[in-house]
C-alpha positions as CSV (number, residue, x, y, z in Angstrom):
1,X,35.4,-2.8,-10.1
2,X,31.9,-3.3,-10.4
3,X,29.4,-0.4,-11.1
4,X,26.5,0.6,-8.8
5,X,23.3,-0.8,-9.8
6,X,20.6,0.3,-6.9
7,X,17.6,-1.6,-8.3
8,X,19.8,-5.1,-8.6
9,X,20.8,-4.3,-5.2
10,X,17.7,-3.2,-3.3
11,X,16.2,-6.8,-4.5
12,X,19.1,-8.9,-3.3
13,X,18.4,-6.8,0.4
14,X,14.7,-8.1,0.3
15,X,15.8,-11.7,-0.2
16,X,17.8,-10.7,2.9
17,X,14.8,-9.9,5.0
18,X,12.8,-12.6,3.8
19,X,15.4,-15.2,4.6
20,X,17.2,-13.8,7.7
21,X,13.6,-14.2,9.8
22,X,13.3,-17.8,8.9
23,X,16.6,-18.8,10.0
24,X,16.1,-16.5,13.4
25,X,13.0,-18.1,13.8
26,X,14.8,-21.5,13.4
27,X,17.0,-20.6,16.2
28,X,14.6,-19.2,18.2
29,X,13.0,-22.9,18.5
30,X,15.8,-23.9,20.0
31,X,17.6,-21.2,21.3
32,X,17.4,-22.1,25.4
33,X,17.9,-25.8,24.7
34,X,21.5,-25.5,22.9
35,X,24.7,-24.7,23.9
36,X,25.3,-21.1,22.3
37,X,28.5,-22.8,20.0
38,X,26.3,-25.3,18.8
39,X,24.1,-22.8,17.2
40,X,26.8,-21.2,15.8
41,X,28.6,-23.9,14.6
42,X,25.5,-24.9,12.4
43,X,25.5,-21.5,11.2
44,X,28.7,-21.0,10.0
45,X,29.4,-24.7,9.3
46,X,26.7,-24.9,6.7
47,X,27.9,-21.8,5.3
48,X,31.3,-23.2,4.9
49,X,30.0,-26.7,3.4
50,X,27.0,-25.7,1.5
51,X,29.2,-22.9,-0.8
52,X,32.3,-24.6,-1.2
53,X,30.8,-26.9,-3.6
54,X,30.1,-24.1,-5.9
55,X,33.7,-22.4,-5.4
56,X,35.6,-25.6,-6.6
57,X,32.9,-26.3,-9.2
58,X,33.0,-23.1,-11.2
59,X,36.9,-22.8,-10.3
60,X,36.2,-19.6,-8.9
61,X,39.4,-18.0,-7.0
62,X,39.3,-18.3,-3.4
63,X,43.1,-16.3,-2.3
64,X,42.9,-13.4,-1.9
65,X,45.5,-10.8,-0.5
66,X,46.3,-9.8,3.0
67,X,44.7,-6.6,3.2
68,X,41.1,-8.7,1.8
69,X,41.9,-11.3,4.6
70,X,42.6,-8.9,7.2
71,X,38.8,-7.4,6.8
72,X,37.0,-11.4,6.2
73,X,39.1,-12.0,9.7
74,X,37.3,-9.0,11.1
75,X,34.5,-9.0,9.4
76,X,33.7,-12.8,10.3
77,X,35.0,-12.1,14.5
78,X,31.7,-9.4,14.0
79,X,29.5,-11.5,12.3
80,X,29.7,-14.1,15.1
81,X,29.3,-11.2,17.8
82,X,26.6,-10.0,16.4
83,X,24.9,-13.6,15.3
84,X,25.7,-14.6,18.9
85,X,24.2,-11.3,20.6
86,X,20.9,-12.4,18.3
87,X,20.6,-15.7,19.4
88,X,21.3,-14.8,22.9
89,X,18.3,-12.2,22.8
90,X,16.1,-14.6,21.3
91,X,16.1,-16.3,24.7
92,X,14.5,-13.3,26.6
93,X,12.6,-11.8,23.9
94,X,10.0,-12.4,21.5
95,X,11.2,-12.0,17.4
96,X,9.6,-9.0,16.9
97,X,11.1,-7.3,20.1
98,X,14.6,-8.2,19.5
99,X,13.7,-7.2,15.9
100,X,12.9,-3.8,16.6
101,X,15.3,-3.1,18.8
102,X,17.7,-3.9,16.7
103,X,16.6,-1.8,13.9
104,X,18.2,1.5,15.3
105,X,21.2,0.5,13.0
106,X,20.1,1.7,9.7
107,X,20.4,4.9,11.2
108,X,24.3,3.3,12.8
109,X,24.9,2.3,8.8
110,X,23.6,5.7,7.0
111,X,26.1,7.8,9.3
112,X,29.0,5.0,9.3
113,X,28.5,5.1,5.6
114,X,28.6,8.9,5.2
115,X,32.0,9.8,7.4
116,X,33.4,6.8,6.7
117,X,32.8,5.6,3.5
118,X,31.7,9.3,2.1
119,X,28.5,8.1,0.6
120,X,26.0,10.8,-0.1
121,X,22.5,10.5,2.1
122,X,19.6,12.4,0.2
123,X,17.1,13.6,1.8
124,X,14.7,11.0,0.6
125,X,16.6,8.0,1.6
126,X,16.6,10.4,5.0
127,X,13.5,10.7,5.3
128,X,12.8,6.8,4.0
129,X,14.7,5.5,7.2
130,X,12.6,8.1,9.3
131,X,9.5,6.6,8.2
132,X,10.7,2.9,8.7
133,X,11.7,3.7,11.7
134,X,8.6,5.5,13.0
135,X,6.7,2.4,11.8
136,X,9.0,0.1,13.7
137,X,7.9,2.2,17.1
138,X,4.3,1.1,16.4
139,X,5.3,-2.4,15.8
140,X,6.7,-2.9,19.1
141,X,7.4,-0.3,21.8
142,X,10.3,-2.3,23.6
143,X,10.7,-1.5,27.2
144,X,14.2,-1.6,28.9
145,X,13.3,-1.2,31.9
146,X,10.6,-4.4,31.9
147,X,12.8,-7.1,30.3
148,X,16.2,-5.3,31.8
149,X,20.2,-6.4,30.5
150,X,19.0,-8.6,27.7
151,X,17.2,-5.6,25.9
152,X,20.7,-4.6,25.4
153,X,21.7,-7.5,23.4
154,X,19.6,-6.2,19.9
155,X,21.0,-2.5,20.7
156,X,24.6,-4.5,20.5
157,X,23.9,-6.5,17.4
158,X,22.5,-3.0,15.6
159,X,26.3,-1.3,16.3
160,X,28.0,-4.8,14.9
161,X,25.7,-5.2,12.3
162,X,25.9,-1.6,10.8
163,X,30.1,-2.2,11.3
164,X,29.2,-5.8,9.9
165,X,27.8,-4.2,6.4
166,X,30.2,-1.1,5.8
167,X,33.3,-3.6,5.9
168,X,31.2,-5.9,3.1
169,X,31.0,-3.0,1.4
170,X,34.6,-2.5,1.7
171,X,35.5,-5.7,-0.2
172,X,32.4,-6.7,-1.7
173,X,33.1,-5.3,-5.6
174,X,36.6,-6.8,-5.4
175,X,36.2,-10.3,-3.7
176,X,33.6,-12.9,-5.2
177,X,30.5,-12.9,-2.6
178,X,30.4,-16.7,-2.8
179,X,34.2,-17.3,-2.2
180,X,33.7,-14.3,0.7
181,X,30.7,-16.7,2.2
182,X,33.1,-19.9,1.7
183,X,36.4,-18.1,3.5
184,X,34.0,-16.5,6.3
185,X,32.3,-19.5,7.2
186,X,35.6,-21.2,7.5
187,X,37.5,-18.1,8.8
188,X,34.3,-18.4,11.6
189,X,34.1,-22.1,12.7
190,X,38.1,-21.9,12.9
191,X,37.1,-19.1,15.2
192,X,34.4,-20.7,17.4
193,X,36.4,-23.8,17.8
194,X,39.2,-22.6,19.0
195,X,37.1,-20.6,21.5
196,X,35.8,-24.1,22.2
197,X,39.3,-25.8,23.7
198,X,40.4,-22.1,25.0
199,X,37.1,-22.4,27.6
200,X,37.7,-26.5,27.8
201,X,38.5,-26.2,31.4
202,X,35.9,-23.7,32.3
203,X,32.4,-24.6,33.5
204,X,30.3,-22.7,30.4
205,X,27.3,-23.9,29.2
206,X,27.3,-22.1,25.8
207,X,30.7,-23.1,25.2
208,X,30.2,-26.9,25.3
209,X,30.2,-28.8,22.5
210,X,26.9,-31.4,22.4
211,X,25.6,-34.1,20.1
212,X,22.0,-33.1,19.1
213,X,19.0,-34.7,18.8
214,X,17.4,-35.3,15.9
215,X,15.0,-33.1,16.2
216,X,17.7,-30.4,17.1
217,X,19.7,-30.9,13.9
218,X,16.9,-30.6,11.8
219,X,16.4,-27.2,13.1
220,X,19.9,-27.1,12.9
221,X,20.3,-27.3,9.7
222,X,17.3,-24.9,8.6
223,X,19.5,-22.2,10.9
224,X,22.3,-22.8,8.3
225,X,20.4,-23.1,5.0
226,X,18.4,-19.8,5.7
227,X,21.7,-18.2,7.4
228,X,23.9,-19.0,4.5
229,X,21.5,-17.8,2.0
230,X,20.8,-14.5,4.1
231,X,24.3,-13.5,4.3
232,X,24.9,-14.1,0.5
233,X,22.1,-12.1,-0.2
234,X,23.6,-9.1,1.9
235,X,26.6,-9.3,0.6
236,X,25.1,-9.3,-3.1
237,X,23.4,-6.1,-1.7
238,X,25.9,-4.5,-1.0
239,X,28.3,-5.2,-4.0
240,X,25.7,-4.1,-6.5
241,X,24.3,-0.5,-3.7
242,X,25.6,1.9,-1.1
243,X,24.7,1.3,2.2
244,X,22.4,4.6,2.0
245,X,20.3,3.3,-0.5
246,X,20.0,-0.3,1.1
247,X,19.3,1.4,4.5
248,X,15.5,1.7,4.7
249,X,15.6,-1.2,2.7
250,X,16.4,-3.2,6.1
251,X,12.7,-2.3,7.7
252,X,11.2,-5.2,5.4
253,X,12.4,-7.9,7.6
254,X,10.6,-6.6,10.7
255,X,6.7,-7.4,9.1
256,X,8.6,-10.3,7.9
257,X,9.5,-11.2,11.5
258,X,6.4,-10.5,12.7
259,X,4.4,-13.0,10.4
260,X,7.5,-15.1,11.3
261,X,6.5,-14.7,15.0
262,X,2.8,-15.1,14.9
263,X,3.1,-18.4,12.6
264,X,5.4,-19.9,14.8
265,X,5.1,-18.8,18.1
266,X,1.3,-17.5,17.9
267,X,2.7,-13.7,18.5
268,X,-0.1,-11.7,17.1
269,X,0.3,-8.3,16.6
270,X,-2.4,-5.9,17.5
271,X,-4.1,-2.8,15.6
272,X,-1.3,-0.2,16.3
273,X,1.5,-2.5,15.1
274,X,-0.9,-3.2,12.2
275,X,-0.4,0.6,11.4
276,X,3.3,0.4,11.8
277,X,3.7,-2.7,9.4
278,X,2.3,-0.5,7.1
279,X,3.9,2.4,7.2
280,X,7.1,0.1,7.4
281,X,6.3,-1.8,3.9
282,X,4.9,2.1,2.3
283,X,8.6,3.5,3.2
284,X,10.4,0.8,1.6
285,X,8.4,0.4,-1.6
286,X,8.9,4.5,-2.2
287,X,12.7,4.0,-1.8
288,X,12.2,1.5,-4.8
289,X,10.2,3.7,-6.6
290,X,12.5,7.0,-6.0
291,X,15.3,4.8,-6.9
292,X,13.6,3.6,-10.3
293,X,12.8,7.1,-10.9
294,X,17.2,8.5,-10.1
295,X,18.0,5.0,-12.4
296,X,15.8,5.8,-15.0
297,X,16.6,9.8,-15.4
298,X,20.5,8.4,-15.6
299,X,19.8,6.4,-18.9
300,X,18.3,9.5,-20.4
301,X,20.6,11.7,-19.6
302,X,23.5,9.0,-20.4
């Protein structure tokens, strides 16, 4: 079992939001031009591919036991909900909507993790979500009632997301993180192809399988890359720091996204959301600091 180590953890979360944009924005590109499977497929195929190498190179130990398997079986059927719900959202919505709407699930994840995992939640890590939050609400003000059913899709992925990181957490100190990318990405396109030849017969766009373009796979493969190297980095997170600490942490990706959307799709943000971004960035870099300062007061007193 490995020990806590909040710092370590908190800086594998920020590669998270730094990566997790990129590979939404990827998809975004091509999000209403691909079958919904074929986007998936990418993401979980290159995944599958691009750790495997490493798992037979350092002889790392991919079986596992039931019980592990049971939650990478669940775990990965969430994952493509959620990844899926995303994707889907990015047709409707700009990043940084389908962003902030998702980002009610820190809130999901600090209550999962306290009567269910029976983490403690101080006040400050409390009050470090509120602020991130608050920010996110100048960032954008979605409006349910403008784009209607598709605002729905980032309220679903913030519930499967929030599930999504408490069962990482679950096996996350016991199970290697790269075997656990290797076996979900596996576990996943297993999944999404036998969704595939179940829905054969049926007349489903996003469940058709397609060759794509050239231009497509390149994309297609920068949805992988920045997928695959995402998820690791969550699941790094979360082996090394509760989900209470890593919570506010989550906010960085949304001024991440937003740069994301304005370099890419020429969404510029105006002087309110400039406010939010930075109270967004201010609430995460005093959970760093408040968590440097707990870290630092347990060596002395060790």
């Amino acid at each position: 079992m490995i020990a806590d180590r909040p710092i370590i953890g908190i800086l594998f979360m920020v590669g998270f939001c730094v990566f997790a944009p990129i590979s939404d924005s990827a998809a975004k590109l091509i999000a209403n031009s691909t079958p919904m499977v074929v986007l998936l497929l990418a993401r979980y195929l290159s995944q599958w591919l691009f750790t495997l190498p490493v798992v037979i190179l350092t002889d790392r130990h991919i079986t596992t036991s039931w019980t592990v398997m049971r939650i990478i079986i669940l775990r990965s059927l969430v994952h493509i909900l959620g990844v899926a719900a995303m994707f889907g959202a990015y047709r409707f919505l700009p990043l940084a909507d389908a962003l902030a709407i998702a980002f009610v699930y820190p809130f999901i994840m600090l209550l999962m993790g306290h009567f269910f995992l029976e983490e403690q939640v101080g006040v400050r890590r409390l009050v470090g979500c509120t602020a991130g939050f608050l920010g996110t609400l100048l960032i954008i003000q979605p409006s349910f009632a403008a784009v209607g059913f598709p605002a729905l899709l980032p309220l679903a992925v913030a519930f499967l997301f929030a599930f999504l990181v408490l069962l990482t957490r679950q096996i996350a100190k016991d199970y290697d993180p790269v075997c656990l990318q290797s076996m979900s990405g596996l576990t996943s396109v297993l999944m999404i192809l036998t969704l595939c030849v179940v829905t054969s017969g049926l007349d489903i766009a996003d469940t058709k399988l397609m060759i794509p373009t050239a231009n497509q796979f390149f994309v297609l493969v920068l949805v992988g890359i920045f997928g695959t190297a995402a998820h690791l980095s969550m699941t790094y997170a979360v082996r090394f720091a509760p989900s209470a600490t890593l919570a506010p942490m989550q906010y960085i990706e949304l001024p991440v996204a937003t740069l994301a959307g304005w370099l890419v799709f020429h969404e510029l943000p105006n002087g309110l959301a400039a406010i939010g971004i930075t109270i967004t960035v201010a609430a995460g870099l005093a959970v760093i600091y408040f968590e440097h300062r707990a870290a630092a007061r347990e060596k002395l007193t060790a």
